[in-house]
C-alpha positions as CSV (number, residue, x, y, z in Angstrom):
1,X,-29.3,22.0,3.6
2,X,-29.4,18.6,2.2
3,X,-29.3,18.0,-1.6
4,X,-32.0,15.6,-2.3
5,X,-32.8,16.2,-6.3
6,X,-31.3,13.0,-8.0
7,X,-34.5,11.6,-9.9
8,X,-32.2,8.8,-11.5
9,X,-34.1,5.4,-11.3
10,X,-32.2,2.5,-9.7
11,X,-32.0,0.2,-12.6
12,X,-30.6,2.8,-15.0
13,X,-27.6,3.4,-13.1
14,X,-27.1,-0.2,-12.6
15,X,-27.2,-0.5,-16.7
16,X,-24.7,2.1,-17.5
17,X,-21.9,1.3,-14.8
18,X,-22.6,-2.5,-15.9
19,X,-21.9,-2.0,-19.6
20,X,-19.2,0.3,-18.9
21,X,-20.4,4.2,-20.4
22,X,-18.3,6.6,-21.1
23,X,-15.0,6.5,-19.3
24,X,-14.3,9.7,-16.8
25,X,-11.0,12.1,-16.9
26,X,-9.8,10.1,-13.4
27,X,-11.1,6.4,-13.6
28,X,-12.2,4.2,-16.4
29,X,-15.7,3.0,-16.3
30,X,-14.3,-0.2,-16.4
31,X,-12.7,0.2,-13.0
32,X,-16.3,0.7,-11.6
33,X,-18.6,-1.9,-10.0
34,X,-22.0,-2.1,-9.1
35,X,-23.5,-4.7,-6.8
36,X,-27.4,-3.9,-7.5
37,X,-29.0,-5.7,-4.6
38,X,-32.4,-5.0,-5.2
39,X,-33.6,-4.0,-8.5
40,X,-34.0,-4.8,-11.7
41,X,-34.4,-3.1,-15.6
42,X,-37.9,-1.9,-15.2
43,X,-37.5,-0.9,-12.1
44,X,-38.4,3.2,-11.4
45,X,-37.1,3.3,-8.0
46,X,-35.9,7.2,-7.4
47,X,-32.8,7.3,-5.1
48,X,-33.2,9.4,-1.9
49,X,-30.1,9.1,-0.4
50,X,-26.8,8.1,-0.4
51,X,-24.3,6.8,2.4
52,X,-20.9,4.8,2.7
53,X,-20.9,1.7,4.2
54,X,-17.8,-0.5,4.7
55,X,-16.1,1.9,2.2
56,X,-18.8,1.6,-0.3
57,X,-21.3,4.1,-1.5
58,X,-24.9,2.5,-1.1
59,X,-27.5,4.1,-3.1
60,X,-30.5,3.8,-1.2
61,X,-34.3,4.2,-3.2
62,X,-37.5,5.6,-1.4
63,X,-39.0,1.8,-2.1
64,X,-36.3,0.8,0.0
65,X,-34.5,-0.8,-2.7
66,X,-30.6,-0.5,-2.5
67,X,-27.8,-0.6,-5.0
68,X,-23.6,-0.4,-4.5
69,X,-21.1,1.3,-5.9
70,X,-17.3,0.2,-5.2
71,X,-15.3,3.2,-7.1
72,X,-11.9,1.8,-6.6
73,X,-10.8,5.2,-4.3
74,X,-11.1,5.5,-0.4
75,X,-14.5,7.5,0.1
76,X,-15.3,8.9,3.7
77,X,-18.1,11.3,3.1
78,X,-21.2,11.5,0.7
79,X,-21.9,15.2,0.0
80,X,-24.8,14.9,-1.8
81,X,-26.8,14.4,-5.3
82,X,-26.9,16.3,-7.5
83,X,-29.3,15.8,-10.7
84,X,-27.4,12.6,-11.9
85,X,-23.7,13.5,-9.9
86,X,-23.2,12.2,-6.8
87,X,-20.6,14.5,-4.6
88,X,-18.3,12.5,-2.8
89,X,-15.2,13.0,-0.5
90,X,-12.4,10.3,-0.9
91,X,-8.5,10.6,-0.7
92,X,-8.7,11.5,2.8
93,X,-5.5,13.7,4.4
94,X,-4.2,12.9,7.8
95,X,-4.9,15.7,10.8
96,X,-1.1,15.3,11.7
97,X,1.6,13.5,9.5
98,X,1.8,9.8,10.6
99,X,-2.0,10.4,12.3
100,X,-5.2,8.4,11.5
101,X,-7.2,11.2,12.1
102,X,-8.5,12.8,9.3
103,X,-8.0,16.6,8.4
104,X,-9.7,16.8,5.1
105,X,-10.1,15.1,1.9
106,X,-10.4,15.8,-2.0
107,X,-13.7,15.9,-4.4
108,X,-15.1,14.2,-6.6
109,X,-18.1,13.8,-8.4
110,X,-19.6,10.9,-10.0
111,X,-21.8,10.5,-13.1
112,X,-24.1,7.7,-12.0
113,X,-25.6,7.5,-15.9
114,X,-22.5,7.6,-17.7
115,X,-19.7,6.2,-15.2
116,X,-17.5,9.2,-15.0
117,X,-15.3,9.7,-11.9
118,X,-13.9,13.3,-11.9
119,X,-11.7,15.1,-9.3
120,X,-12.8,18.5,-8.1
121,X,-10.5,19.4,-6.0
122,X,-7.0,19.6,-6.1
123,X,-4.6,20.1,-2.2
124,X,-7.7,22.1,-0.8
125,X,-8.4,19.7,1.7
126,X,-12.1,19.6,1.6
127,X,-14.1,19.6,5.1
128,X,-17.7,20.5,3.7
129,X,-19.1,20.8,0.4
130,X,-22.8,21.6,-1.0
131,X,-24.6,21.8,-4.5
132,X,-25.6,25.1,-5.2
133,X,-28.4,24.6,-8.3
134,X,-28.9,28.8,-8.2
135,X,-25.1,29.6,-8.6
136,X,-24.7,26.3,-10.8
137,X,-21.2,25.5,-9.0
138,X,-20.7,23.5,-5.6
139,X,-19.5,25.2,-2.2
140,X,-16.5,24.1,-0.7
141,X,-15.2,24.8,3.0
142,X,-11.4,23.9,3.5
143,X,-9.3,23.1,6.1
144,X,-7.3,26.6,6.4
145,X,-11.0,28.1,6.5
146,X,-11.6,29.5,3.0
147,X,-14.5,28.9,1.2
148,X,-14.5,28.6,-2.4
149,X,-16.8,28.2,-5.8
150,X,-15.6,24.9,-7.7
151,X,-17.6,24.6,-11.3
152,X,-18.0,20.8,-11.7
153,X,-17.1,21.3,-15.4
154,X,-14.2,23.4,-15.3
155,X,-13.2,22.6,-11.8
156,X,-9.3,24.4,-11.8
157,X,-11.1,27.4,-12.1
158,X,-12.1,28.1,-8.7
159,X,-13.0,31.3,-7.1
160,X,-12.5,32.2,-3.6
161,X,-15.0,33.8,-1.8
162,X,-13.7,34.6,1.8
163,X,-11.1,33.5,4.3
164,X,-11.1,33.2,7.8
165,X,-14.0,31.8,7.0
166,X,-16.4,28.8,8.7
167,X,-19.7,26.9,8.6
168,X,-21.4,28.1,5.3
169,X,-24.9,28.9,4.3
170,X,-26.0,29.9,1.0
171,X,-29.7,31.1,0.5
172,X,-32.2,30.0,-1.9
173,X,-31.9,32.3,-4.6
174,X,-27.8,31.9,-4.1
175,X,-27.2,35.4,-3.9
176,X,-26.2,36.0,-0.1
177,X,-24.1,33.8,1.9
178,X,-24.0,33.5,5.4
179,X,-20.9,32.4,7.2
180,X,-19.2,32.2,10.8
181,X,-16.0,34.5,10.4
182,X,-13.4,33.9,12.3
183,X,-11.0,36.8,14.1
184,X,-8.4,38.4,11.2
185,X,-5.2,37.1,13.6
186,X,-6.4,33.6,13.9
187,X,-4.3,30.6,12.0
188,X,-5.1,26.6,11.3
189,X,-4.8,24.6,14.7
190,X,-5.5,27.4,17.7
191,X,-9.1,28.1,18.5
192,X,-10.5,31.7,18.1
193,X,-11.9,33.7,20.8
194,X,-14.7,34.8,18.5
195,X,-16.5,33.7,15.9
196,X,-18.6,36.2,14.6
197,X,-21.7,36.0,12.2
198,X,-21.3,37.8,8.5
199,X,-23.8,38.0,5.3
200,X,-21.7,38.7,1.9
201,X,-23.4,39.3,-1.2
202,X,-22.2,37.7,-3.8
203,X,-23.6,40.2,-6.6
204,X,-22.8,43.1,-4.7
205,X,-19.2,42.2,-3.2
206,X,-20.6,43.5,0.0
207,X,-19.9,42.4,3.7
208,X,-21.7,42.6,6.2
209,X,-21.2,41.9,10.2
210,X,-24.4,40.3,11.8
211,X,-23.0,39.6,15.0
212,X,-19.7,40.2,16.9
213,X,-17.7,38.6,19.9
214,X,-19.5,35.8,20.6
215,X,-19.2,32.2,19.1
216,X,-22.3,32.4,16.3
217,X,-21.9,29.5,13.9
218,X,-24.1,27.1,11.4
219,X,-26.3,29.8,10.3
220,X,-29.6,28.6,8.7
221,X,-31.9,30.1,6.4
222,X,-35.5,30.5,7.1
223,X,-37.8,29.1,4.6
224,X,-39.1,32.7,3.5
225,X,-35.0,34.1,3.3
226,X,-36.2,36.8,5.6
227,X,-34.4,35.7,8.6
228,X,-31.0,33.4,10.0
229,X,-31.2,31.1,12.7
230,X,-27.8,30.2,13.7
231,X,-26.5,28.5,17.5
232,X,-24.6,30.0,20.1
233,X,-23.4,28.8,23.9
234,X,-21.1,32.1,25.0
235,X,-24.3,34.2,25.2
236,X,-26.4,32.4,28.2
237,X,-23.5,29.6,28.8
238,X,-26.2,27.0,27.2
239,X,-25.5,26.1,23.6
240,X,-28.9,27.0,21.7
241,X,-30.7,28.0,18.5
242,X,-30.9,31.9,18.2
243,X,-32.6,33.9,15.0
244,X,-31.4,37.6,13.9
245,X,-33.2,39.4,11.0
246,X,-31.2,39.1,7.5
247,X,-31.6,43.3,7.5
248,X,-30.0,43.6,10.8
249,X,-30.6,43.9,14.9
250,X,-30.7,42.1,17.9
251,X,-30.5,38.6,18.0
252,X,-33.5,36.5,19.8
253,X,-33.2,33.5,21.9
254,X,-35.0,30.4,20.8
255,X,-34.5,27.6,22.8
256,X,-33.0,26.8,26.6
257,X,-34.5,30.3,27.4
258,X,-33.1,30.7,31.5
259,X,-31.9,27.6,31.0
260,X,-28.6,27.3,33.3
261,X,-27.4,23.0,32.6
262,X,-28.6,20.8,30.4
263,X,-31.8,18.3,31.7
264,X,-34.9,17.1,31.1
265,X,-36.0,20.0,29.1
266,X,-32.8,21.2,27.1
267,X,-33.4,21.0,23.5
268,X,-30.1,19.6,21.8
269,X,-28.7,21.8,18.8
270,X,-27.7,20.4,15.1
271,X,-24.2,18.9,14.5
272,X,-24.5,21.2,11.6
273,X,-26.1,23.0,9.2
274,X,-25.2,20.3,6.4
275,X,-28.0,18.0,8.5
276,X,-31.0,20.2,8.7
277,X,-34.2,20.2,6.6
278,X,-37.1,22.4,6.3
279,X,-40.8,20.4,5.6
280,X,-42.4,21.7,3.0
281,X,-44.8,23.5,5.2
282,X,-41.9,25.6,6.2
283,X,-43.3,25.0,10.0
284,X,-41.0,22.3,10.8
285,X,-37.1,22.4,10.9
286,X,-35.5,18.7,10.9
287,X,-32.3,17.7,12.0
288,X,-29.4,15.1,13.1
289,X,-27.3,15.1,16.6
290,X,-25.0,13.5,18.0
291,X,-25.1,13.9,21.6
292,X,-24.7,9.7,22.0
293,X,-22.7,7.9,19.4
294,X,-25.4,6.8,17.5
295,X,-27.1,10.0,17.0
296,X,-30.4,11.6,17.1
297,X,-33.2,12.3,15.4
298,X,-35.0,16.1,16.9
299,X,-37.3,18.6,14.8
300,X,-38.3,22.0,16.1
301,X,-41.9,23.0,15.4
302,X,-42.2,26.4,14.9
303,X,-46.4,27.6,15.7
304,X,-47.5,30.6,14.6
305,X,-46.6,32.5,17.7
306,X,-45.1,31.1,21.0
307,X,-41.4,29.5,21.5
308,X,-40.8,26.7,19.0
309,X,-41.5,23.2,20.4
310,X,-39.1,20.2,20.6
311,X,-40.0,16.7,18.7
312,X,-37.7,14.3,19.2
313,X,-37.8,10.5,17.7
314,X,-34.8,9.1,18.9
315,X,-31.6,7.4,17.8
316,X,-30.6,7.9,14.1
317,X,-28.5,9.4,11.7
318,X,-28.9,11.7,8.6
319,X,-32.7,11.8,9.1
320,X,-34.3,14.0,5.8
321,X,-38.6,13.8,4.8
322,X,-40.1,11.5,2.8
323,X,-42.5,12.1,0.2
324,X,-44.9,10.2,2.9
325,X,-44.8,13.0,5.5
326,X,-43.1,10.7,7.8
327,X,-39.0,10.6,8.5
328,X,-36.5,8.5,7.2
329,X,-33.2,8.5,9.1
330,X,-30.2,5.6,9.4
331,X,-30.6,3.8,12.7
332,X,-27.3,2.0,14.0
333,X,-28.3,-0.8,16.6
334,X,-25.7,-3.4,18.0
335,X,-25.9,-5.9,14.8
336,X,-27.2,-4.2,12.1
337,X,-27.7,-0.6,10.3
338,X,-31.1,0.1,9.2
339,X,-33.0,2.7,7.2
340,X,-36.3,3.6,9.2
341,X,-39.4,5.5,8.3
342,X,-40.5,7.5,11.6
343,X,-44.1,8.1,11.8
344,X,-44.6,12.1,12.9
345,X,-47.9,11.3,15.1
346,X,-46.9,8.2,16.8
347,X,-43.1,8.0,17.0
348,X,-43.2,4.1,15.3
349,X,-40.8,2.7,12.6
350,X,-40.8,0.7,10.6
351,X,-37.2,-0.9,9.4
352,X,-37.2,0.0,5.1
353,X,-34.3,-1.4,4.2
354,X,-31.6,-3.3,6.8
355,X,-27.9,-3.4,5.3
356,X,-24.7,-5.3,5.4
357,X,-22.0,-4.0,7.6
358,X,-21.5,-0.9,9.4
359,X,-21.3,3.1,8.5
360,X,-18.3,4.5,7.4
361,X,-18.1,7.7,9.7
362,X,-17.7,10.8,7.8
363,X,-15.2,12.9,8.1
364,X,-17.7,15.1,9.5
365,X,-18.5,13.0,12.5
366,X,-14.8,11.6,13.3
367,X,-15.3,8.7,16.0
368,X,-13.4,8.6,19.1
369,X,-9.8,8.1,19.0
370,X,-8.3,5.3,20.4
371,X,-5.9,5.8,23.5
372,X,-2.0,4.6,22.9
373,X,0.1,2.6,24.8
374,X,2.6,5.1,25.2
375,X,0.3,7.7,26.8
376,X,-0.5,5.0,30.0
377,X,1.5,6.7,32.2
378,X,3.8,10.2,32.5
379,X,7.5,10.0,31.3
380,X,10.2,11.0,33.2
381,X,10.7,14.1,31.0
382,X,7.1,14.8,31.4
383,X,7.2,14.7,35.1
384,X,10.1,16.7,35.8
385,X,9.0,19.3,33.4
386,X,5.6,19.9,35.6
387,X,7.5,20.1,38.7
388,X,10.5,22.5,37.3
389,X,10.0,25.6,39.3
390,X,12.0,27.9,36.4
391,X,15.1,29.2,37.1
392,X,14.1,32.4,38.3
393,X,15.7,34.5,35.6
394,X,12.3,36.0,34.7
395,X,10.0,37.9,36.8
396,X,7.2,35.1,38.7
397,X,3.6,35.7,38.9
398,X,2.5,34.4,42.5
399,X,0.2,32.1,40.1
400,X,1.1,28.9,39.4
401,X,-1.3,26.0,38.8
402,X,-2.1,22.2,39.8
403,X,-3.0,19.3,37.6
404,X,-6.4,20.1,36.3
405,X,-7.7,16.1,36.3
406,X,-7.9,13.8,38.9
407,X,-5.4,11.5,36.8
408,X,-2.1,12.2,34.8
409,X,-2.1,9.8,31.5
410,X,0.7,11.6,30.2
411,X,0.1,14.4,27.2
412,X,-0.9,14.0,23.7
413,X,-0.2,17.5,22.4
414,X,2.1,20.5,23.4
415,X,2.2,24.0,23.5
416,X,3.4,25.4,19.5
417,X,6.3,27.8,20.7
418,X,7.2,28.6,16.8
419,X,5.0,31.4,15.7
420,X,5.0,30.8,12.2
421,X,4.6,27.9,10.4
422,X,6.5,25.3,12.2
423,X,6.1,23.0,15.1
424,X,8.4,23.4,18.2
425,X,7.2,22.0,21.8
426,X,9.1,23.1,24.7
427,X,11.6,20.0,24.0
428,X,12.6,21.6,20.5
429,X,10.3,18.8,19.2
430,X,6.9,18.4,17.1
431,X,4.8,16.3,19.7
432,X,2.9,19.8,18.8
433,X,0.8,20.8,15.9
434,X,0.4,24.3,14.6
435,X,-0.8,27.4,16.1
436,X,-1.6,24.7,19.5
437,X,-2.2,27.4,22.0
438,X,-2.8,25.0,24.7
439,X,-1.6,21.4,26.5
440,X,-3.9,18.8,25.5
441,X,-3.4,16.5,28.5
442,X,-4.8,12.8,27.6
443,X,-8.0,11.4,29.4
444,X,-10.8,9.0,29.1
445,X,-14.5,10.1,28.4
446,X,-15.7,11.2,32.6
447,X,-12.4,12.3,34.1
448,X,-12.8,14.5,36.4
449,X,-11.6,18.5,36.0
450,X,-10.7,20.8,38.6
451,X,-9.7,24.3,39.0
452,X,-5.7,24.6,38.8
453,X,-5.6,27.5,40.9
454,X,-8.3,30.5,42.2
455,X,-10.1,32.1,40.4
456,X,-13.7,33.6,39.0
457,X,-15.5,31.6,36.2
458,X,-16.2,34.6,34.0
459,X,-17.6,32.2,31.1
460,X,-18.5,29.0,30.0
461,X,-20.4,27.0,27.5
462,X,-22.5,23.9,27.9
463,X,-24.7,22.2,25.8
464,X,-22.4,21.1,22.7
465,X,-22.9,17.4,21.3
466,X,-20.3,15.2,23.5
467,X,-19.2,13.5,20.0
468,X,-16.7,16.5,18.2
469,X,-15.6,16.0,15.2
470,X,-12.7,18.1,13.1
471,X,-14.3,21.1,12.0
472,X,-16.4,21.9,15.0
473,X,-17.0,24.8,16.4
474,X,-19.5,25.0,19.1
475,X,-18.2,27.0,22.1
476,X,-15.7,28.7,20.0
477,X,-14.0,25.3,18.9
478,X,-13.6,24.4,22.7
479,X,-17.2,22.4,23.1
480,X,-18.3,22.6,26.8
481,X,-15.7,24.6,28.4
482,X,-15.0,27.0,31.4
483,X,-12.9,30.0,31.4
484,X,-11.4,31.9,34.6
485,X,-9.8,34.6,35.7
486,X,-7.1,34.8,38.2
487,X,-5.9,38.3,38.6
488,X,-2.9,39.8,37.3
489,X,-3.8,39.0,34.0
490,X,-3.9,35.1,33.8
491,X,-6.5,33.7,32.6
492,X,-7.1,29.6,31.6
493,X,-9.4,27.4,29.9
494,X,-10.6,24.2,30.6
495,X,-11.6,22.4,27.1
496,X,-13.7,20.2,25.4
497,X,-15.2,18.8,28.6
498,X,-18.8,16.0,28.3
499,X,-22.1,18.2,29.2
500,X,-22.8,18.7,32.6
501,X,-20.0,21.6,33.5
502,X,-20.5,23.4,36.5
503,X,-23.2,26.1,36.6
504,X,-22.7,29.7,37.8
505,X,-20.5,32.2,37.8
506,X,-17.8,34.1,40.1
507,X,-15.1,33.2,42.4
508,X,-13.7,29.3,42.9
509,X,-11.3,27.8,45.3
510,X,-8.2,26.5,43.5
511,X,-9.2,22.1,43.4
512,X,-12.9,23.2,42.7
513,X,-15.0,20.8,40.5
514,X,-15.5,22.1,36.5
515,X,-16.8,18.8,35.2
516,X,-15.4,15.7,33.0
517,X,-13.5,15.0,30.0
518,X,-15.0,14.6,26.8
519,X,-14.4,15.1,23.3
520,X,-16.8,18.2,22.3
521,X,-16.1,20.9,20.0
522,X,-12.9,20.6,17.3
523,X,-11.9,17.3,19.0
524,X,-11.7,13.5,17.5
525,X,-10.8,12.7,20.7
526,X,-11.2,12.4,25.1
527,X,-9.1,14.7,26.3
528,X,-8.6,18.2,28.5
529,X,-7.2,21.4,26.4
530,X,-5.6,23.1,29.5
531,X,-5.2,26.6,27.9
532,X,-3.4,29.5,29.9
533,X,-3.4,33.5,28.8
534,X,-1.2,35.9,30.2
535,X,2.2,37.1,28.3
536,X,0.1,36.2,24.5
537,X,0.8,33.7,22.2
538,X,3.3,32.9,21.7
539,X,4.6,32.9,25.6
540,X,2.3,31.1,27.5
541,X,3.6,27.3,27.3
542,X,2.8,26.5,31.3
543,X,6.2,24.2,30.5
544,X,9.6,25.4,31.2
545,X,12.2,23.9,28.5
546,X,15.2,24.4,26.0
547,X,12.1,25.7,23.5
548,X,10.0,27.3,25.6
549,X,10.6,30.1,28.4
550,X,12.5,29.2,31.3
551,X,9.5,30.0,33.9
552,X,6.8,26.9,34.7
553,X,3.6,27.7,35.7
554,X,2.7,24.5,37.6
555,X,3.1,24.1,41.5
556,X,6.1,21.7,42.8
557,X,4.2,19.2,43.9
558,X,0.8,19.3,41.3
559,X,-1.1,20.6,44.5
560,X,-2.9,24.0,45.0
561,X,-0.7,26.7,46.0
562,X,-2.6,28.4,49.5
């Protein structure tokens, strides 16, 4: 949920980073600077939020008054406030060496009375992080899927709570914690089949399964604790808000009830439960998405009986309640970013406060990555490996697969033939990362995907926000994705496709439409994860080579095999 209890008035935090307070263990107070843009000493102005633009934290007050905050380190993500802290990420990590994508970063939090910077975290590679006032210590999600206690005044002395462990939700009272867990065998960089839904108890030690073999992440707590709502696509093949009681039982559907593609009357899901927000009434659930780049700003209202319905108040970012009864969310246009009060009744705004710049995208909302050069056009090496029949010394399935796109751009990612730790692609290379179970083959946003050979769509998942991120896990990591089945025990996915894959079930000629590229799920980026199961990992690389087996799946010509 988001943090909102920083009661710290504008102009005292400009007077104690201005005359330089006491100094932090990581940065002097003297290395701080505040640009206070609109304030001054008497002012009482209570800050509401905070948010990085052009690399600077802006501090933004509910009078629309704004102040800056330039800490001298590379901050990507505002976590949230906490009584007179502010939780930041900065000192982001690469995804990949030599990448600009970002994988994680460390913490920090800021005293905004007394000019302290302290680090929090030390190599954990941060993804999430959230203030928990009842257990007194903050909640940290890594990047090899552990989630940890950090106590901001003795922060070497972490406890870890569970691995394997994704998309954390403490409750009020901080005693029970809900969490996606992910399958026992699963390592950092391949998706998991499953992602199932647990409750520990953090008195008790206990662990509890809520839900098994489906994709059930971002579990929220209902206002009265009784209850978890919590999303899920494998179930229906529509990505949509479910509830299961905290005690146990069978898990109800929400939203996109018989739904079978997403129109008119879907109703989108959270990008995650860090950007939802009861009303006080407990009646109304806010929250951000990001099916567009901009975002959006939907609320579910829940009556007292009948299916919850859908508000929606268009684009905007980070929306949370104002003290008002109305919305206040970031709205992005062509030339400007504003903060916007959204009227509940009418759907008007009215523009607050318009700032300088642009938003820094958090690490949680990773834009689109930028195609290279060198992935224009298939090398030679790349070519000749699809078309490489194998050299028969292994027994051949009468399977074999076309290119899945109607266009080759070349391939940004291998197959990881090294079990353990390491990278190895079929070329004894690292154009891999770990645990890669698939070929991402590079695309734009709409390419179209086909079928590589026949087969029955057994599952899919539609529905997921187009814009992925690092650290996503709708559709099981994949986004909007098909899966098939071809007989004799191969099996493929088609990954992280836009909204709009095909509907139905059942049996497909080989060259049949799937859908278009995209970027959903754990993706910063357009492209196709071309994923195919038959030996087990790790012996399905679809390419023949000196690191890989010596059998390629793909037809001799990239055409369907009749």
């Amino acid at each position: 949920m988001r943090i909102r209890t920083n009661t710290l008035p504008l102009s005292a935090l400009a007077l104690s980073l201005a005359l330089g307070c006491q100094a932090g263990d990581d940065l002097n107070a003297e290395d701080l600077a505040i640009d206070q843009v609109a304030s001054s000493e008497d002012d009482n102005s209570v800050i509401s939020r905070a948010m990085v633009v052009d690399g600077v934290i802006v501090l933004y007050a509910e009078d629309g008054k704004t102040s800056e905050i330039d800490l001298g380190v590379e901050v990507v993500d505002v976590h949230g406030i906490v009584g007179e802290r502010l939780l930041i990420g900065a000192s982001p990590r690469p995804l990949l060496p030599g990448s600009d994508e970002l994988g994680g970063h460390d913490l920090y939090s800021v005293d905004l009375e007394g000019g302290d910077l302290r680090q929090l975290s030390f190599g954990q590679e941060v993804v999430r992080a959230e203030w928990s006032e009842a257990a007194g210590r903050v909640l940290v999600s890594t990047r090899s899927m552990e989630l940890i206690f950090i106590d901001l005044d003795s922060p070497s002395e972490f406890e870890i709570l569970v691995d394997h462990a994704i998309t954390p939700a403490l409750s009020a009272d901080g005693e029970l914690l809900a969490y996606g867990r992910l399958p026992d065998d699963w390592s950092p960089g391949s998706l998991p089949e499953s992602i199932d839904l647990h409750l520990l108890d953090l008195k008790a030690g206990s662990d509890r399964e809520l839900t098994t073999g489906f994709d059930d992440i971002e579990p929220i707590w209902s206002p009265d604790g009784e209850s978890l709502l919590f999303l899920s696509g494998a179930r229906t093949g529509i990505h949509s808000f479910w509830e299961i009681e905290v005690g146990g039982g069978a898990p109800d559907q929400l939203t996109n009830i018989g739904a079978e593609t997403v129109n008119d009357s879907f109703v989108p899901s959270p990008s995650s439960n860090t950007e939802v927000e009861w009303s006080a009434d407990g009646a109304t659930l806010l929250y951000g998405a990001h099916y567009s780049e901009v975002g959006e700003v939907h609320a579910l209202h829940f009556a007292a009986d009948g299916a919850p319905t859908l508000l929606s108040f268009g684009s905007g970012q980070q929306p949370q309640w104002t003290g008002e009864g109305t919305i206040s969310a970031l709205a992005i246009t062509s030339s400007s970013l504003d903060v916007v009060a959204i009227d509940l009744q009418s759907g008007d705004r009215e523009v607050r406060q318009s700032l300088a710049g642009t938003l820094t995208t958090p690490l949680s909302r990773v834009a689109e990555r930028a195609q290279s050069d060198e992935n224009a056009s298939p090398s030679m090496a790349e070519i000749e490996a699809m078309m490489n029949p194998g050299d028969g010394t292994t027994e051949r399935s009468s399977v074999r697969f076309q290119l899945p796109m109607n266009n080759y751009y070349g391939i940004n990612f291998h197959y990881d033939n090294d079990a353990g730790w390491g990278l190895r692609d079929k070329n004894c290379g690292t154009q891999t990362y770990n645990g890669h179970k698939g070929t991402d083959f590079t695309a734009n946003y709409g390419n179209t995907i086909y079928t590589a050979a026949a087969g029955s769509i057994y599952q899919r998942n539609d529905g997921c926000a187009t814009t992925g991120y690092y650290g996503n896990w709708c559709g099981n990591g994949f986004g909007n994705h098909v899966r098939m089945d071809h007989g004799g025990n191969w099996k493929t996915i088609y990954g992280h496709m836009t909204n709009g894959t095909v509907t139905g079930y059942g049996w497909r000629n080989c060259g049949a439409y799937l859908g278009v590229s995209g970027s959903s799920g754990n993706s910063t980026g357009a492209h196709l994860h071309f994923e195919v199961q038959r030996y087990g990992y790790p012996n399905d690389d679809p390419f023949s080579g000196q690191c890989s087996g010596p059998e390629s799946y793909w037809t001799a010509n990239w055409q369907c095999q009749w």
